[in-house]
DRENKOLDO-122823 format. One record per residue: residue number from 1; residue in one letter; chain; x, y, z of N, C-alpha, C in turn. Coordinates in pm, whole numbers, plus 50000, padded with zeros to 5 digits. Each point is the difference from the previous one (the first is absolute). Layout:
# DRENKOLDO-122823
PT    n  res  chain   n_xx   n_yy   n_zz  ca_xx  ca_yy  ca_zz   c_xx   c_yy   c_zz
PT  NUM    A      A      X      Y      Z      X      Y      Z      X      Y      Z
...
# end
This chain:
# DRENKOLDO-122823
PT    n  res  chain   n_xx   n_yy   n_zz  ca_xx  ca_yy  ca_zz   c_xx   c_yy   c_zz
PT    1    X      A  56539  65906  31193  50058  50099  50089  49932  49987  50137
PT    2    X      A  50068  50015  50114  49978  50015  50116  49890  50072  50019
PT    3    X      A  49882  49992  50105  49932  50102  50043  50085  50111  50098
PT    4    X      A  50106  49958  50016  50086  50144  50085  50040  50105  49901
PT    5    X      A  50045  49956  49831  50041  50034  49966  49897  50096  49881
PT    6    X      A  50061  50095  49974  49919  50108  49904  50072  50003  49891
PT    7    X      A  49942  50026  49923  50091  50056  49857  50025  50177  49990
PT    8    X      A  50193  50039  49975  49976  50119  50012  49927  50077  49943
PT    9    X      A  49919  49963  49875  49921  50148  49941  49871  50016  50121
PT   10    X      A  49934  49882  50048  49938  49998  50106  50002  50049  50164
PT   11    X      A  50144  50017  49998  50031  50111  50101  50033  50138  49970
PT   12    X      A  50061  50017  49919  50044  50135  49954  49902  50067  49919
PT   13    X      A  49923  49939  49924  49902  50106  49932  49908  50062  50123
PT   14    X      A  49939  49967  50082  49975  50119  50097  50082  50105  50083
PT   15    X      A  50178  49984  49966  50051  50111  50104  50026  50072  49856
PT   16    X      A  49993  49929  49901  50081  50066  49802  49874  50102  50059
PT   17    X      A  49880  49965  49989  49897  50101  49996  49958  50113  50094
PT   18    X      A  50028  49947  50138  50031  50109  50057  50079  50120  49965
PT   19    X      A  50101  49986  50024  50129  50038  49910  49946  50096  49890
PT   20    X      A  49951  49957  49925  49938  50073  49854  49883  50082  50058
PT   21    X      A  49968  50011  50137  49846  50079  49965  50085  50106  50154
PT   22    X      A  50078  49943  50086  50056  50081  50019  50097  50166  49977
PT   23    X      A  50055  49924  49892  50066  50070  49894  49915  50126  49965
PT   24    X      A  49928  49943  49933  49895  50105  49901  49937  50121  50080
PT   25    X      A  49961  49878  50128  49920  50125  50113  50102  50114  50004
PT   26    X      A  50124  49971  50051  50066  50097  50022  50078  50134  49889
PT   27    X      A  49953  49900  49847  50044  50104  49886  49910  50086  49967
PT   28    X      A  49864  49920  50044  49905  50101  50002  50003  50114  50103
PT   29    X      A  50024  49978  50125  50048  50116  50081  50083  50095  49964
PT   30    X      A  50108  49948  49968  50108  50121  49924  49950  50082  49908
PT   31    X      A  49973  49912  49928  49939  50091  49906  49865  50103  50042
PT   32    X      A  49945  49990  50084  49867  50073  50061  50120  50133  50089
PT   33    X      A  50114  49965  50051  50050  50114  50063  50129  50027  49918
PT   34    X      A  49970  49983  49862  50154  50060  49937  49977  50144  50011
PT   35    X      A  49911  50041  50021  50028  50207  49981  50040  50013  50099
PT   36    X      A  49957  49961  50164  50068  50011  50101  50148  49981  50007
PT   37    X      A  50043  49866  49923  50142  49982  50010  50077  50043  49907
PT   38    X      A  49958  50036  49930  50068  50079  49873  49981  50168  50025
PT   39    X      A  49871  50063  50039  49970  50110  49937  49922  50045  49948
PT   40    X      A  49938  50068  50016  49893  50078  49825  50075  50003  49876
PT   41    X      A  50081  50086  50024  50087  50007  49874  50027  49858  49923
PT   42    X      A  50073  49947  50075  50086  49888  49947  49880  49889  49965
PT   43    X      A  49932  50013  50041  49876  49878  50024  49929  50070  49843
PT   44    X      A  49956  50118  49943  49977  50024  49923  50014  49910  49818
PT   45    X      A  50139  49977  50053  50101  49928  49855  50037  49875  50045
PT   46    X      A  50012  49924  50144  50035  49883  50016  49919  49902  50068
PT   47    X      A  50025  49881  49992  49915  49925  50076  50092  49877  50054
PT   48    X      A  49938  49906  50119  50064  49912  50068  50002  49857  49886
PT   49    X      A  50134  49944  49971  49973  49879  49936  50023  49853  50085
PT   50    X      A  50102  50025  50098  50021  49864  50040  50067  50038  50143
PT   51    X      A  50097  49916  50066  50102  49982  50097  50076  49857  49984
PT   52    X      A  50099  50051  49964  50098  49854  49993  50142  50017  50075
PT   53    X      A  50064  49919  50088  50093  50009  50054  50062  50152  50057
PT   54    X      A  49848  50033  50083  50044  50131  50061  50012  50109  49927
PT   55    X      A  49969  50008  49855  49972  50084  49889  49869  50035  50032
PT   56    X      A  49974  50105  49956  49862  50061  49928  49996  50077  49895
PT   57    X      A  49875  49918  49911  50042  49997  49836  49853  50124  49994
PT   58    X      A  50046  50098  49916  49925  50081  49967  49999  50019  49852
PT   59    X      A  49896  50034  49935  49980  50029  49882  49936  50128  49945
PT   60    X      A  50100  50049  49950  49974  50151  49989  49919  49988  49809
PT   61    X      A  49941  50142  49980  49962  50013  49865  50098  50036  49900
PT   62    X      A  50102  50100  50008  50092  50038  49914  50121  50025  50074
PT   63    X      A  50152  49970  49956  50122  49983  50039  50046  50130  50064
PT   64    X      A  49893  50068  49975  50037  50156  50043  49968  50034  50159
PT   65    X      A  49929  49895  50025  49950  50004  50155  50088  49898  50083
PT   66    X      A  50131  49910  49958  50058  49977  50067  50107  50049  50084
PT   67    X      A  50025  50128  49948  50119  50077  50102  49863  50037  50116
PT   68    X      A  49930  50066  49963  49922  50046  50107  49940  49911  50100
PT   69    X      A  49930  49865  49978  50021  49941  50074  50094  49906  50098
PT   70    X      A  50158  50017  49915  50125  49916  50116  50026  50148  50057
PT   71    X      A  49972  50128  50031  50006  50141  50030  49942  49925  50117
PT   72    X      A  49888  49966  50014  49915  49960  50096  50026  49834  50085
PT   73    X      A  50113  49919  49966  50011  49906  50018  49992  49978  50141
PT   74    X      A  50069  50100  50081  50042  49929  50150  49844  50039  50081
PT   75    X      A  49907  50088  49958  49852  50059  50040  49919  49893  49971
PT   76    X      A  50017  49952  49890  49886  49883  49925  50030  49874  50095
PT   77    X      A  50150  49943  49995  50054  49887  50083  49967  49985  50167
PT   78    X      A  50044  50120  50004  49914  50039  50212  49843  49993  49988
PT   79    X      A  49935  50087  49888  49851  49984  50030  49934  49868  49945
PT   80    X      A  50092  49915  49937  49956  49856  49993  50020  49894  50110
PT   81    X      A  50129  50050  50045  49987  49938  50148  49922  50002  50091
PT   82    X      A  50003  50080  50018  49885  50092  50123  49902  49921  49986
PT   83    X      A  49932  49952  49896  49835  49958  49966  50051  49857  50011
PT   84    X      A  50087  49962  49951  50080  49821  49964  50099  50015  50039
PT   85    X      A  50030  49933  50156  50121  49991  50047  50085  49858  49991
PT   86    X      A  49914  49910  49969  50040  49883  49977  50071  49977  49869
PT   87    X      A  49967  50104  49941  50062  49955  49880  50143  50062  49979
PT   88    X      A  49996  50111  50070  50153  50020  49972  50081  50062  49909
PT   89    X      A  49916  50052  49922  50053  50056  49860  50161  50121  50019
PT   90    X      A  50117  49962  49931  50062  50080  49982  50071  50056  49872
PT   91    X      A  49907  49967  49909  50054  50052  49817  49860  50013  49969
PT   92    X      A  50011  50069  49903  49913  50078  49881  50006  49946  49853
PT   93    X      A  49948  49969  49904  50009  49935  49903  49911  50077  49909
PT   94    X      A  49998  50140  49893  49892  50023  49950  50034  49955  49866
PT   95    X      A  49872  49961  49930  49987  49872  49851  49852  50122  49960
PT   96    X      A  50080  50043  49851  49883  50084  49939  49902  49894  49876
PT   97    X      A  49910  50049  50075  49888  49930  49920  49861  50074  49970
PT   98    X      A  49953  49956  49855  49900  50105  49942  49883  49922  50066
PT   99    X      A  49879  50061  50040  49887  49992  50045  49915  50019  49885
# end
């Protein structure tokens, strides 16, 4: 092989990794201001799981806290913006899961 030439895992595993520690930094943020963007209340029973295609995936404790939190959908969606504007979020996704 050429000395011009690289092999792709040799280029891409440093932006793959960026990428990956980027990520995290910022799930770790969310998650450090989910009571802010959620609430006391709501923050009580749910927590931040992901963001995918302008979604934000929340995971509540029992099925009983999902009316109450899409009650809160368009408050949660603005106060996630507000903090993350880049991201854009315009749906709600809550997925109950036991802790």
């Amino acid at each position: 092989m050429s000395q011009y030439y690289k092999d792709a895992k040799e280029v891409l595993a440093p932006i793959i990794e960026k990428i990956i520690q980027t990520r995290d930094s910022k799930s770790e943020e969310i998650k450090k201001r989910w009571p802010e963007i959620s609430g006391p209340r709501i923050s009580q029973y749910s927590s931040f799981l992901r963001i995918e295609k302008k979604t934000l995936f929340i995971a509540a404790d029992d099925t009983r806290y999902i009316p109450l939190i899409l009650a809160q959908k368009k408050r949660i969606i603005d106060k996630y913006n507000s903090f993350f504007p880049s991201d854009d979020i315009k749906y709600i996704k809550v997925i109950v899961e036991s802790y």
